[in-house]
N, C-alpha and C positions, 0 to 999 in steps of 0.2 A: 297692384292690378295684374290678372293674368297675362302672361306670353301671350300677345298677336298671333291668330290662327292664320292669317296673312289674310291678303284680297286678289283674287283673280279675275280675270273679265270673260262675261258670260255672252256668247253669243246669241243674237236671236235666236236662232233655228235650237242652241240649245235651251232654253226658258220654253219655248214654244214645247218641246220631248218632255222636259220636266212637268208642264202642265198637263201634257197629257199617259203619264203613266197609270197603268192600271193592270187590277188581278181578277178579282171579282167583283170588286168595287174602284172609283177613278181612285189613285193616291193620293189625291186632294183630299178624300174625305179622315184620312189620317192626321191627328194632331200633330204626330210627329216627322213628321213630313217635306212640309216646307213652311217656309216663315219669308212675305214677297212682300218688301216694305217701297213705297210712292213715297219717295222725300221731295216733291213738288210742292208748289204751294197747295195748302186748301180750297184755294175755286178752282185750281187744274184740278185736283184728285178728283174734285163734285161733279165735273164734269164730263170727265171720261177716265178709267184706270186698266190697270190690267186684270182681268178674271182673278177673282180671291186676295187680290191686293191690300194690304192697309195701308193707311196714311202714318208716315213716319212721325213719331214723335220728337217735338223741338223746341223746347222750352230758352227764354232769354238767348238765343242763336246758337245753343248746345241739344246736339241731339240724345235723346236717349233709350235707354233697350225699354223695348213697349211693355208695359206691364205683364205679367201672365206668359212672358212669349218663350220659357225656358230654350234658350237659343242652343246650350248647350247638347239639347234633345234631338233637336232638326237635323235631320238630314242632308237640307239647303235651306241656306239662308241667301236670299237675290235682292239685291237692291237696283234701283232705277230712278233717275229725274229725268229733266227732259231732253238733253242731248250727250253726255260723257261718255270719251269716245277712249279715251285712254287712261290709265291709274297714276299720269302726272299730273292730269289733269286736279281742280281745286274746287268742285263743284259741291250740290248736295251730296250726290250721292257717296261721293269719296268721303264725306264728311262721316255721312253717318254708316257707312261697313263700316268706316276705322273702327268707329266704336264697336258696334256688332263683336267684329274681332277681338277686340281688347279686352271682352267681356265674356267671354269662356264660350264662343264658338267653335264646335267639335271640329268642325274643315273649313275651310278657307272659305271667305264671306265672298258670294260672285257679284261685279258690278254689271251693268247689263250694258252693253257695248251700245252707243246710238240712242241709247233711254227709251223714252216712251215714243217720241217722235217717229224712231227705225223702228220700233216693233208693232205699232200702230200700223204703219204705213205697208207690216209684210203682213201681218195677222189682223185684222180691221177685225174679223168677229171673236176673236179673243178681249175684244173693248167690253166695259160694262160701265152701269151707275150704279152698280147694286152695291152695297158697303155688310150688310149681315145675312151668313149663309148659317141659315140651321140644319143640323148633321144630317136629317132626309135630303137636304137639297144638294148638298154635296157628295154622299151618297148616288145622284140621281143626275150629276155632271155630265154633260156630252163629252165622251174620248171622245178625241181626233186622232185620225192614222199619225205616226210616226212620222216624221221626214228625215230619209237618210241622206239625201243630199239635196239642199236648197232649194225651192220651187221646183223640183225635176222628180225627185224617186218617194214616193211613199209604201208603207208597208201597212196595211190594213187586215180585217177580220170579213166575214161576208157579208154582216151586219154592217158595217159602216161604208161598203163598197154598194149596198142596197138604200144609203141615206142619199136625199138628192143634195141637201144644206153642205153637206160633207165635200158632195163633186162639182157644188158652184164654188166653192167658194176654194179649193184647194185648185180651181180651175184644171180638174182633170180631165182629158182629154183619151189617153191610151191606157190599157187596161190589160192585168195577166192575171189570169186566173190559173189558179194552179192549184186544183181541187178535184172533188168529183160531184162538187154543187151545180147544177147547173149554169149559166149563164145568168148575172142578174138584169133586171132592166135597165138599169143605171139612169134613174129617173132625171130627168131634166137634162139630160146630155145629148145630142142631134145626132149621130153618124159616129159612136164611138169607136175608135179603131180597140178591139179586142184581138191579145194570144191566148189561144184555151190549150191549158195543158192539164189533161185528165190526169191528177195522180192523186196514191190514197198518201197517206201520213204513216208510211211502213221502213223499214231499211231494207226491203227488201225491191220499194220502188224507184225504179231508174228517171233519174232529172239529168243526170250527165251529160244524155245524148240532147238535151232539152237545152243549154247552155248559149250555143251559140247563136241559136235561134232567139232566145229570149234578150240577148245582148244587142244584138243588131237590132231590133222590135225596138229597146229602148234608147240605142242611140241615135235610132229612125226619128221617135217622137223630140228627143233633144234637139233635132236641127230645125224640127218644126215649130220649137220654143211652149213644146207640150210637156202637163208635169203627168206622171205614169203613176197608176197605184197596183201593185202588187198584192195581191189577196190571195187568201184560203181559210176556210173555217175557222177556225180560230187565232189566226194572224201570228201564229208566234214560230213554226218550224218550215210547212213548203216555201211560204212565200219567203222568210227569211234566207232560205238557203239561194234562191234566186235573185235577192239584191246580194249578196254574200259574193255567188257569181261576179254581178255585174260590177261591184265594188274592185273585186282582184282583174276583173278586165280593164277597165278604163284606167287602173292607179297602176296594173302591174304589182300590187300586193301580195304578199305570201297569205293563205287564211289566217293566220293567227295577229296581221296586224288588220286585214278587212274585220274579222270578230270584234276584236277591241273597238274599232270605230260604231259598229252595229251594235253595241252593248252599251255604248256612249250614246245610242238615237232610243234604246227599246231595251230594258234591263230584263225583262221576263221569256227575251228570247230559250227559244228552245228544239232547233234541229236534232232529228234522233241521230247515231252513229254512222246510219246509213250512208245519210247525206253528207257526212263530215267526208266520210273516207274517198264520198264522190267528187266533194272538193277540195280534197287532197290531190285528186289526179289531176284534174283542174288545175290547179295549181301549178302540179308538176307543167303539164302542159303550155304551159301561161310563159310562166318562168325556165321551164326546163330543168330545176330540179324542184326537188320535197325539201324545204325548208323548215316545214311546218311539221313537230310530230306528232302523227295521229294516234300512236299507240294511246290504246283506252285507259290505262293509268296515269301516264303523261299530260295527256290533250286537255284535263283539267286545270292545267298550271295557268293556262292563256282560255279558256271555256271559261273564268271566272274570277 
C-alpha cells in the first residue's frame, strides 16, 4: 500500500475559502479540485451536508476510496463527520482520511475540525440536500467573498459587494471600497457604515496614505462586533492590498508572512508592484525595519 500522505486538520474558515475559490469559473466546477467526503451516517447526509459533499463510502465498517474519485489528482481532499475535533481522536472521519491517505493522496487528507456541527453552525448557507451537481450547475455556483479573518474581514469583487444574500448572511455591516465604482446600494443593509477610497488598479496609485485610515475604520467595526467587506472591481489587488495592511497592523507582521496568510484565504490574489513596495514601507513603518524583500526578482520567492 502506498506511504500515508499524512492528515491534517482543516479549519472552518479554511473549507469555507476552499469552497469558495474561483477564476472565471467557481473551482468547484473542476474535477480536479476537491474531493469533500460526509462520513456521517446516511439519514444525516439526507438531511443536511456541506455544498458538493458526497457521502462517504463504508462497506461491513471499512471505509473506502469512492469509486471514480482519482484522489491522487485532487487538489484537496476534506473529510468531515459530525463533531472531530482533533486527529487523536477515533471517529469517522479519522477513519476514513486514513484511508484517503493510504491510498495515493497527492497532500495531506484535511479533517475538518468541529465536523459538520461547527461548520453548520458558522456557515448555515453553505448546507444543502442537493446530492447531483451537473457541470452547468457548478459552473454556475455562487462565490462567496473570501474571509481573511473569522466573521470580521472579507475581501470581495463589486459584484458580490452588490449581492444582498452575500451581506445577510456574511452579516456585514462596514464596507471599503477601494475602486473608482461608485458606491453600491448594498441592498438589504440599513445605515451601512461605508470608507470610500477612490483608487484605480495602477502602481502608480497611492493607498499608503489610505492605511491608517482604513485600519482604524476596521478596528472601529471589530469593537462593534461587525464583519467588514473589502471590495474593488475585481476583488483580487486594491482591496487585497488593504487587508494586507490590516493584517501587518493588528499581528505586527512583516508583508511576506501577512501574504502567505492572504494566499492561504484567496489563491488568485494579485496586488501590482506598486502596491507591494507601498507595503513595503508600511511595513517598514509598522515594524521599523524592511524585513521583507521587495526587489522585483526576489519578492517572488514568498509572492508564490
Amino acid at each position: 500500500m502506498p506511504l500515508s500522505a499524512g492528515l491534517v486538520l482543516c479549519e472552518p474558515t479554511e473549507l469555507y475559502n476552499i469552497l469558495n475559490q474561483s477564476t472565471v469559473f467557481p473551482c468547484l466546477s473542476d474535477p480536479n479540485y476537491l474531493l469533500l467526503l460526509d462520513a456521517r451516517s446516511s439519514e444525516d447526509y439526507a438531511v443536511s451536508h456541506v455544498l458538493t459533499s458526497k457521502k462517504a463510502w463504508c462497506k461491513n465498517g471499512e471505509y473506502l476510496v469512492p469509486y471514480d474519485s482519482e484522489i491522487e489528482c485532487k487538489t484537496h481532499c476534506v473529510v468531515y463527520d459530525s463533531h472531530t475535533r482533533s486527529l487523536k481522536d477515533t471517529g469517522d472521519a479519522i477513519a476514513c482520511a486514513t484511508v484517503l491517505a493510504n491510498s495515493g493522496s497527492k497532500n495531506p487528507v484535511k479533517v475538518l475540525r468541529g465536523g459538520y456541527e461547527d461548520f453548520s453552525a458558522l456557515y448555515p448557507f453553505l448546507r444543502t440536500q442537493k446530492i447531483i451537481y451537473m457541470p452547468q450547475e457548478l459552473d454556475d455556483l455562487m462565490v462567496w467573498p473570501c474571509e481573511v479573518l473569522p466573521g470580521l474581514l472579507y475581501v470581495a469583487n463589486y459584484e458580490q459587494a452588490c449581492t444582498a444574500v452575500i451581506l445577510k448572511e456574511l452579516k456585514c455591516k462596514g464596507y471599503i471600497n477601494v475602486s473608482t465604482e461608485p458606491d453600491p446600494s448594498f441592498p438589504g443593509r440599513k445605515n451601512p457604515e461605508v470608507l470610500r477610497i477612490v483608487a484605480e488598479d495602477s502602481p502608480d496609485t497611492d493607498l499608503l496614505s489610505h492605511f491608517e485610515e482604513a485600519c482604524a475604520f476596521i478596528d472601529k467595526q471589530k469593537k462593534l462586533d461587525h464583519a467588514v467587506l473589502v471590495f474593488d472591481t475585481r476583488g483580487i489587488s486594491r482591496n487585497i492590498c488593504i487587508a494586507l495592511a490590516y493584517l501587518m497592523h493588528v499581528y505586527r507582521w512583516p508583508l511576506k508572512d501577512a501574504y502567505k496568510h492572504m494566499l492561504g484565504c484567496k489563491h488568485n490574489i494579485s496586488p501590482n508592484m506598486g502596491f507591494i513596495r507601498q507595503l513595503g514601507q508600511w511595513e517598514e513603518k509598522l515594524i521599523g525595519a524592511n524585513v521583507t524583500s521587495i526587489n522585483e526578482r526576489n519578492c517572488h520567492s514568498w509572492m508564490r
